[in-house]
Kinemage of the C-alpha trace (Angstrom):
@kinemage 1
@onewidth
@group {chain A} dominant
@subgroup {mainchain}
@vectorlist {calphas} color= white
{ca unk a 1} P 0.000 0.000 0.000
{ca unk a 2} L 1.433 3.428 -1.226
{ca unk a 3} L 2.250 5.794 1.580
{ca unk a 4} L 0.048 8.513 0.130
{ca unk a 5} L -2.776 6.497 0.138
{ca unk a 6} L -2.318 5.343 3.513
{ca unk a 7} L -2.728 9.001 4.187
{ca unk a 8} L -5.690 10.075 1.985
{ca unk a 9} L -7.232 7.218 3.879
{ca unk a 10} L -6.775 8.255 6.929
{ca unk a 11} L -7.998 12.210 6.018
{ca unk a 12} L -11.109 10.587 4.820
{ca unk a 13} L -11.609 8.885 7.885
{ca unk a 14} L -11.020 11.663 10.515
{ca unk a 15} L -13.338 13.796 8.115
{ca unk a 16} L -16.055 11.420 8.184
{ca unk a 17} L -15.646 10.632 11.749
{ca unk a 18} L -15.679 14.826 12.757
{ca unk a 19} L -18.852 15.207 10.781
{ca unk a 20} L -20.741 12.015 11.713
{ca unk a 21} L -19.674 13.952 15.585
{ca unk a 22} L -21.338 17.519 14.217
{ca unk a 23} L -24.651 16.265 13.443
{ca unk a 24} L -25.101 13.219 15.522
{ca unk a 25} L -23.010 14.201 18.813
{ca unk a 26} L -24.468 11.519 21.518
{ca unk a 27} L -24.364 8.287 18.738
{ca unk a 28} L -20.555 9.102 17.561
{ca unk a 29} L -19.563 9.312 21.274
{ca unk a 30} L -21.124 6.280 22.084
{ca unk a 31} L -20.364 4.913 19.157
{ca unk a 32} L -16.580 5.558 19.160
{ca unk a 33} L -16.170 4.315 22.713
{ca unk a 34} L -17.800 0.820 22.083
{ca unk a 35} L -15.505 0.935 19.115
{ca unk a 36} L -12.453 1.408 21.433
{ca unk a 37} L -13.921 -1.176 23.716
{ca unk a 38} L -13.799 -3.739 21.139
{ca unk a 39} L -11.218 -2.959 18.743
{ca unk a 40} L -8.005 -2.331 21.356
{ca unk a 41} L -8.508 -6.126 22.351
{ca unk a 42} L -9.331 -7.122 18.501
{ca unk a 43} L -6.024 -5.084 17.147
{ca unk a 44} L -3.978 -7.108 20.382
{ca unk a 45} L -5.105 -10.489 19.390
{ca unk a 46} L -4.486 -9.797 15.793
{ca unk a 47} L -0.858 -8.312 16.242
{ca unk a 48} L -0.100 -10.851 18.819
{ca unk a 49} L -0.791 -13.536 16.235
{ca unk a 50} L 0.768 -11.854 13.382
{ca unk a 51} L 3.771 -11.733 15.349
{ca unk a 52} L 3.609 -15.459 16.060
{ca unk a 53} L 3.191 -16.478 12.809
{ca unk a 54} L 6.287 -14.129 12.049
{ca unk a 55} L 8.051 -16.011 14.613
{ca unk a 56} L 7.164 -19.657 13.432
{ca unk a 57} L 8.272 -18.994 9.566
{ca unk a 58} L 11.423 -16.914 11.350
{ca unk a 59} L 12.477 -20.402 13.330
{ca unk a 60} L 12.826 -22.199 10.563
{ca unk a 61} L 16.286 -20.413 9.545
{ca unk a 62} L 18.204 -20.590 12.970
{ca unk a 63} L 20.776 -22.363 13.238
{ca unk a 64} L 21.976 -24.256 16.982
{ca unk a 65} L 24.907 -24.850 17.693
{ca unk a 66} L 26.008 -28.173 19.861
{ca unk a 67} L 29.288 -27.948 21.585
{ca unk a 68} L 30.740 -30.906 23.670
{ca unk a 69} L 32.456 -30.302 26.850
{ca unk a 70} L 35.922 -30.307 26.498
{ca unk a 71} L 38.254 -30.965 29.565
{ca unk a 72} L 38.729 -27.967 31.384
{ca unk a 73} L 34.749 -27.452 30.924
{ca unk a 74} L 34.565 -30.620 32.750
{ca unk a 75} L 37.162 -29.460 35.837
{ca unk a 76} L 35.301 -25.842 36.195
{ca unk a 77} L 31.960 -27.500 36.508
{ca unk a 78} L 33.151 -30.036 39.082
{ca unk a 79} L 34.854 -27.536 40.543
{ca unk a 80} L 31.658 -25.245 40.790
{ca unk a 81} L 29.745 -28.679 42.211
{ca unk a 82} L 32.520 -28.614 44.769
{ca unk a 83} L 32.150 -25.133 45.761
{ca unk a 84} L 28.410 -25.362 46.253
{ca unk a 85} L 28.383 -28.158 48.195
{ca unk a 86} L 30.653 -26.326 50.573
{ca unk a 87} L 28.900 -23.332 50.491
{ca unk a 88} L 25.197 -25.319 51.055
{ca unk a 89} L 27.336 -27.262 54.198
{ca unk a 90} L 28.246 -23.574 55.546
{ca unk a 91} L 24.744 -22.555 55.003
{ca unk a 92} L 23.953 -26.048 57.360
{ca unk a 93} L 26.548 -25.301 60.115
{ca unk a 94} L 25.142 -21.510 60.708
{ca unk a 95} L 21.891 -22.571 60.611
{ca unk a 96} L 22.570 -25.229 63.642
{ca unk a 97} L 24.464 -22.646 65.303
{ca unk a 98} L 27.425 -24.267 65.219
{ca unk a 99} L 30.626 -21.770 64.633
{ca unk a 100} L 32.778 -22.744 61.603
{ca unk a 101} L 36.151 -23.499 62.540
């Protein structure tokens, strides 16, 4: 859709909405507020879905990567193991009330 006519639409709208709001004050009010009632959650559901379908046609072209552990991967996380279990004995000893040495 061409960008002017994006905007000639839009003109046409606002001047058919302001004089639909001259001559019939009461019905445009009520009328654009049940239209605002209805079409914020319409436009969410509709975007929201858009942007999943974006997403699911998207997914198809990533790429994931696998990467096996090499050694010093494998020391650093049995090193971290170590470290919490020291840290969740602490935790243990203050909690008993018994001073660490």
């Amino acid at each position: 859709m061409d960008t002017r006519l994006k905007y000639i639409v839009a003109i046409t709208a606002a001047m058919g909405f302001m004089m639909a709001a001259y001559f019939y004050p009461a019905e445009t009010f009520i009328t654009f507020t049940a239209g605002w009632l209805f079409f914020i959650p319409a436009a969410f559901v509709v975007y929201m879905t858009w942007s999943f379908l974006e997403y699911m046609k998207e997914r198809k072209h990533r790429i994931t990567v696998g990467i096996k552990p090499t050694e010093a991967m494998r020391v650093l996380a049995r090193r971290e193991a170590e470290l919490k279990k020291e840290k969740e004995m602490m935790y243990e000893e203050l909690g008993r009330g018994i001073q660490p040495r």
